[in-house]
The first five atom37 places (N, CA, C, CB, O) and aatype in JSON, in Angstrom:
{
  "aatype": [20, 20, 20, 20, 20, 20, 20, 20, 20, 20, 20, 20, 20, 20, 20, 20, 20, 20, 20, 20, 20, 20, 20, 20, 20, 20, 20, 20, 20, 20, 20, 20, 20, 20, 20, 20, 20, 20, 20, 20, 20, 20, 20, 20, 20, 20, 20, 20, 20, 20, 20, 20, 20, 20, 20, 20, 20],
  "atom_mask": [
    [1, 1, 1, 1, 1],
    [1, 1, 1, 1, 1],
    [1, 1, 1, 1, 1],
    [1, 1, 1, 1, 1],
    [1, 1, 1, 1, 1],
    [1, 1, 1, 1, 1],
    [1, 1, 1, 1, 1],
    [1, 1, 1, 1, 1],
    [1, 1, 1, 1, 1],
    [1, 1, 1, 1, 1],
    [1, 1, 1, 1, 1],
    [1, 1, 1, 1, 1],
    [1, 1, 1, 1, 1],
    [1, 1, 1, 1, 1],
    [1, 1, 1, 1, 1],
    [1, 1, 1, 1, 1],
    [1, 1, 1, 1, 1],
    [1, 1, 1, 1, 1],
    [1, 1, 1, 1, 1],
    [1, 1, 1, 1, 1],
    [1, 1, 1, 1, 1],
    [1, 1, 1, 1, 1],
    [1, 1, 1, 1, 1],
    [1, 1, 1, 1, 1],
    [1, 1, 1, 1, 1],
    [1, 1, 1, 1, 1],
    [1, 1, 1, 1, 1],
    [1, 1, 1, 1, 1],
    [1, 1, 1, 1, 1],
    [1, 1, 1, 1, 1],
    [1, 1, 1, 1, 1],
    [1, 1, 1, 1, 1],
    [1, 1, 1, 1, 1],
    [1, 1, 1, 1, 1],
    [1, 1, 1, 1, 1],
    [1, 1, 1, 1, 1],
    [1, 1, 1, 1, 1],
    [1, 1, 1, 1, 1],
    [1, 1, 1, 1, 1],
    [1, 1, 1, 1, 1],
    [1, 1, 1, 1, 1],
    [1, 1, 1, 1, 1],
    [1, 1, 1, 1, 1],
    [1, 1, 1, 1, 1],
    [1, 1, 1, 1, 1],
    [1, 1, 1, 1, 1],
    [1, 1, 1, 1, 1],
    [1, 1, 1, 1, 1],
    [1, 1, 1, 1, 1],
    [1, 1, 1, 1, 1],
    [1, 1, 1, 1, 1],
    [1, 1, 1, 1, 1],
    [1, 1, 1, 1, 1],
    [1, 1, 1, 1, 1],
    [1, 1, 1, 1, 1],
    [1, 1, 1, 1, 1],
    [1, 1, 1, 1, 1]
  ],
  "atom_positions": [
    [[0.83, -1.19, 0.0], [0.0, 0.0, 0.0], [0.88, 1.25, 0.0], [-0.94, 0.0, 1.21], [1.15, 1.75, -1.09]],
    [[1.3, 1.75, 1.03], [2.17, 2.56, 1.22], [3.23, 2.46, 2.06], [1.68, 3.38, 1.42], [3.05, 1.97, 3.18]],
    [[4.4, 2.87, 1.68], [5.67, 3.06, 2.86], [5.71, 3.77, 4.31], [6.69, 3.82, 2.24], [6.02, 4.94, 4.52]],
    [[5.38, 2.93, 5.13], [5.55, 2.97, 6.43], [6.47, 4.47, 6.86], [6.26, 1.52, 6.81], [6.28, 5.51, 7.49]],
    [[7.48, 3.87, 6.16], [8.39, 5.11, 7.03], [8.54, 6.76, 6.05], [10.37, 4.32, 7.28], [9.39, 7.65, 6.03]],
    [[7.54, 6.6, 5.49], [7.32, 8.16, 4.99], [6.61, 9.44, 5.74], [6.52, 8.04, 3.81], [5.85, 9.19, 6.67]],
    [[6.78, 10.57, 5.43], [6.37, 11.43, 6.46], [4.86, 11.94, 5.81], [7.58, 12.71, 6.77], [4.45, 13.0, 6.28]],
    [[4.0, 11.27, 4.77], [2.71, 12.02, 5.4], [1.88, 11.31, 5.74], [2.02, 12.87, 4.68], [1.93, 10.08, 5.75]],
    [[0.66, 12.26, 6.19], [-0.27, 11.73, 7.56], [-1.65, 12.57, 7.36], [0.55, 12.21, 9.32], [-1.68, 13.79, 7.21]],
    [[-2.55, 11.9, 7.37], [-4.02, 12.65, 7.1], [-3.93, 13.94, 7.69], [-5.35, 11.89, 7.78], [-3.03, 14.05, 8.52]],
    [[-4.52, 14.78, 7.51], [-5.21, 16.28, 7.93], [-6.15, 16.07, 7.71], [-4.95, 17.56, 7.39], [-6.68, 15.81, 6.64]],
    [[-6.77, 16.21, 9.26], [-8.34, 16.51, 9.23], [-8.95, 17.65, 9.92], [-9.04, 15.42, 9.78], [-8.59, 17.95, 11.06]],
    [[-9.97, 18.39, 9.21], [-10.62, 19.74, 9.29], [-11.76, 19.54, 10.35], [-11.21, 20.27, 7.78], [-12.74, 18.81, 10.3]],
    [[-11.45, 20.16, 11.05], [-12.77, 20.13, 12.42], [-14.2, 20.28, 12.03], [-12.62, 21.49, 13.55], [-14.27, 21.26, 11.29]],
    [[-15.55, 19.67, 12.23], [-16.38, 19.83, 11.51], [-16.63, 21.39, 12.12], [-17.44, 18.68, 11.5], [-15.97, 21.88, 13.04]],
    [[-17.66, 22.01, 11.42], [-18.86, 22.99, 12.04], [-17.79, 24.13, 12.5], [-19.97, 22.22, 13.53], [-18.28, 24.81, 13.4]],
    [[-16.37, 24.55, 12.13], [-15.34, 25.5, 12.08], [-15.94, 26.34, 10.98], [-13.84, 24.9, 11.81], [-16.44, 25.77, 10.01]],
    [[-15.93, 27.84, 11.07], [-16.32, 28.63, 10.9], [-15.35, 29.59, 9.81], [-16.66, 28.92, 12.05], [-15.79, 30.51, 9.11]],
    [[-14.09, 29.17, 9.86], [-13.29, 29.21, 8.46], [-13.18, 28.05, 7.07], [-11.92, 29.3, 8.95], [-12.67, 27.99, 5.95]],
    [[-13.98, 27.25, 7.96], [-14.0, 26.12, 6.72], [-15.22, 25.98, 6.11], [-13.66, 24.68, 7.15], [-15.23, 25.75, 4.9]],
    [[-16.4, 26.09, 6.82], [-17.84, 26.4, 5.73], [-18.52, 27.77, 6.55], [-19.31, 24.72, 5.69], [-19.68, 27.62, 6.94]],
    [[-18.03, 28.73, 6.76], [-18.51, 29.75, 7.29], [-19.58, 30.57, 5.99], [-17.18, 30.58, 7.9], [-20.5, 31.27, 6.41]],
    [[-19.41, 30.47, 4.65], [-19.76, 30.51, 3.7], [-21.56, 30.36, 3.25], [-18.9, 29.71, 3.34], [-22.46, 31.15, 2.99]],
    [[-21.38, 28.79, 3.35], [-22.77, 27.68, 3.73], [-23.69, 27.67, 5.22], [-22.1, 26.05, 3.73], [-24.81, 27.21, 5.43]],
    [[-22.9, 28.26, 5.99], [-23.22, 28.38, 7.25], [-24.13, 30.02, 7.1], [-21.7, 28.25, 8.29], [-25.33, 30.1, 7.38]],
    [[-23.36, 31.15, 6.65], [-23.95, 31.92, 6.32], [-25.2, 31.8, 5.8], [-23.35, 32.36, 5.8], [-26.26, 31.84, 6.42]],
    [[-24.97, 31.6, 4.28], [-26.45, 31.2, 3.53], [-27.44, 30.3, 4.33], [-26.18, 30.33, 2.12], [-28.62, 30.61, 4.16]],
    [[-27.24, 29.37, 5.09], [-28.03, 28.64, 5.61], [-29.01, 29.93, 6.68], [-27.11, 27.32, 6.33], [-30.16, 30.31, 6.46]],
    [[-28.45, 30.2, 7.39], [-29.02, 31.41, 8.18], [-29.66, 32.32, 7.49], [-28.09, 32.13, 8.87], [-30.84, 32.53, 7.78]],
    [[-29.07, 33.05, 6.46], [-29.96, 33.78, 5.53], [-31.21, 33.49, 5.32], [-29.54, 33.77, 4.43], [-32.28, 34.07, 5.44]],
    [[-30.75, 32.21, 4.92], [-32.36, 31.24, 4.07], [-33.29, 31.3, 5.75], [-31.85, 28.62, 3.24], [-34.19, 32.12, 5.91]],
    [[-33.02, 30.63, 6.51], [-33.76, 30.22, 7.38], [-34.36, 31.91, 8.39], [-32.75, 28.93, 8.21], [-35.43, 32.03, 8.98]],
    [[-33.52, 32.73, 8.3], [-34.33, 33.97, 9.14], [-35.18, 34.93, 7.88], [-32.95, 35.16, 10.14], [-35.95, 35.81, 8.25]],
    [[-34.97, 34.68, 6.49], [-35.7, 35.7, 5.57], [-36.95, 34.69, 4.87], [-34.49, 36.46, 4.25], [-37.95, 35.2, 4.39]],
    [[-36.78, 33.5, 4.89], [-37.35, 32.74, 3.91], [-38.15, 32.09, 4.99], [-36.4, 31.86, 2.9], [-39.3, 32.48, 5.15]],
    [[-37.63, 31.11, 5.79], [-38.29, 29.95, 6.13], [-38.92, 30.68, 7.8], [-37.06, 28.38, 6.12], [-40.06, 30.28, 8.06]],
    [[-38.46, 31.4, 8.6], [-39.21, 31.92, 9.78], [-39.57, 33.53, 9.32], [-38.21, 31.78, 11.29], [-40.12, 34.09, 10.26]],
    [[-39.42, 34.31, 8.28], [-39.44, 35.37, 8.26], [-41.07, 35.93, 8.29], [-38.59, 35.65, 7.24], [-41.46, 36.98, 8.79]],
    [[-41.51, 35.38, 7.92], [-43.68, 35.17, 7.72], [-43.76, 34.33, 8.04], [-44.74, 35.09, 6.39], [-42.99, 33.38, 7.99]],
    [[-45.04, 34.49, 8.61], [-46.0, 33.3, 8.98], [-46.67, 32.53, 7.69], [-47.24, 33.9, 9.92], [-47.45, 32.94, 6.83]],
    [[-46.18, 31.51, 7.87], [-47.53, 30.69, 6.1], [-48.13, 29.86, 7.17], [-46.61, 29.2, 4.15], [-47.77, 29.62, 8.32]],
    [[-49.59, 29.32, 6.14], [-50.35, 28.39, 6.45], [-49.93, 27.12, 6.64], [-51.14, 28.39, 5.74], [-50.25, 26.42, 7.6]],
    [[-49.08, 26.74, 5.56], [-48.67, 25.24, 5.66], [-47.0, 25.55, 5.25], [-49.67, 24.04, 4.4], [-46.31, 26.55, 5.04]],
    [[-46.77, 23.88, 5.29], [-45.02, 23.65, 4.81], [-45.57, 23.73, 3.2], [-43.97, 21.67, 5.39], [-44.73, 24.34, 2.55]],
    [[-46.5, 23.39, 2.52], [-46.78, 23.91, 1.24], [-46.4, 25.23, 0.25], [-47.82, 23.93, 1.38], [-45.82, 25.51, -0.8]],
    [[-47.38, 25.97, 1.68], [-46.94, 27.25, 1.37], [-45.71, 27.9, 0.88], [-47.12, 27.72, 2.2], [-45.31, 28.33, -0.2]],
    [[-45.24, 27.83, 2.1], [-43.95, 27.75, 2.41], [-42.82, 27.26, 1.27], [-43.97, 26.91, 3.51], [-41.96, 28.03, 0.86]],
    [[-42.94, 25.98, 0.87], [-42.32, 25.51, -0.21], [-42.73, 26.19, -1.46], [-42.52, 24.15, -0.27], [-42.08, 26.17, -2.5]],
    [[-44.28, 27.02, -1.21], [-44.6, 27.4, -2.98], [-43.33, 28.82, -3.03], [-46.94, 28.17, -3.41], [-42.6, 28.8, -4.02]],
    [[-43.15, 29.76, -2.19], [-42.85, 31.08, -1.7], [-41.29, 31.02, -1.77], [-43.5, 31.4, -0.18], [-40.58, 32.03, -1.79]],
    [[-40.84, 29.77, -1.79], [-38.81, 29.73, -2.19], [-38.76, 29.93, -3.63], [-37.76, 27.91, -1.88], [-37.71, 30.57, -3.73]],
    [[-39.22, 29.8, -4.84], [-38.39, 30.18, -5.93], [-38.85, 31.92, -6.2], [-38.72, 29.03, -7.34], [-38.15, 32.65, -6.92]],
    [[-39.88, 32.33, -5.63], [-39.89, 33.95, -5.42], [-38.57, 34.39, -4.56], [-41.37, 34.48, -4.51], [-37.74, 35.15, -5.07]],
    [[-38.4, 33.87, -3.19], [-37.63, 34.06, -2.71], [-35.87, 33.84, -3.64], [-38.12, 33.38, -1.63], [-34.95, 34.63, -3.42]],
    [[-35.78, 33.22, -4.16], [-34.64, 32.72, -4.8], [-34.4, 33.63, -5.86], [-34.78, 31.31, -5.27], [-33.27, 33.95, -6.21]],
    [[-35.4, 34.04, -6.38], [-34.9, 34.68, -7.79], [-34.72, 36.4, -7.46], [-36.23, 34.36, -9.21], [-34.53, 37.33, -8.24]],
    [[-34.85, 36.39, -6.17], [-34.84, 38.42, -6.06], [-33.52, 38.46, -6.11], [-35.48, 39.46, -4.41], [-32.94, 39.55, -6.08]]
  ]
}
């Protein structure tokens, strides 16, 4: 597989770190305080009809 006595070694990125998807983390919040709690709708219908308005402004 690989040589034992070589020097590299996984790097792994901490999940839910804030320089590594701070990005997606953003948008996620966006979406969820303007779109998904920002009005009251009747249903999750609703709700689902009212995202590609939301999406295209």
């Amino acid at each position: 597989m690989g040589n034992p006595s070589s020097r590299a070694r996984h790097v792994y990125t901490r999940p839910y770190s804030p320089w590594k998807n701070g990005k997606v983390g953003r948008m996620n919040r966006i979406v969820a305080q303007e779109w998904q709690y920002g009005r009251a709708r009747e249903s999750e219908a609703g709700r689902a009809d009212a995202l590609p308005a939301f999406i295209e402004r």
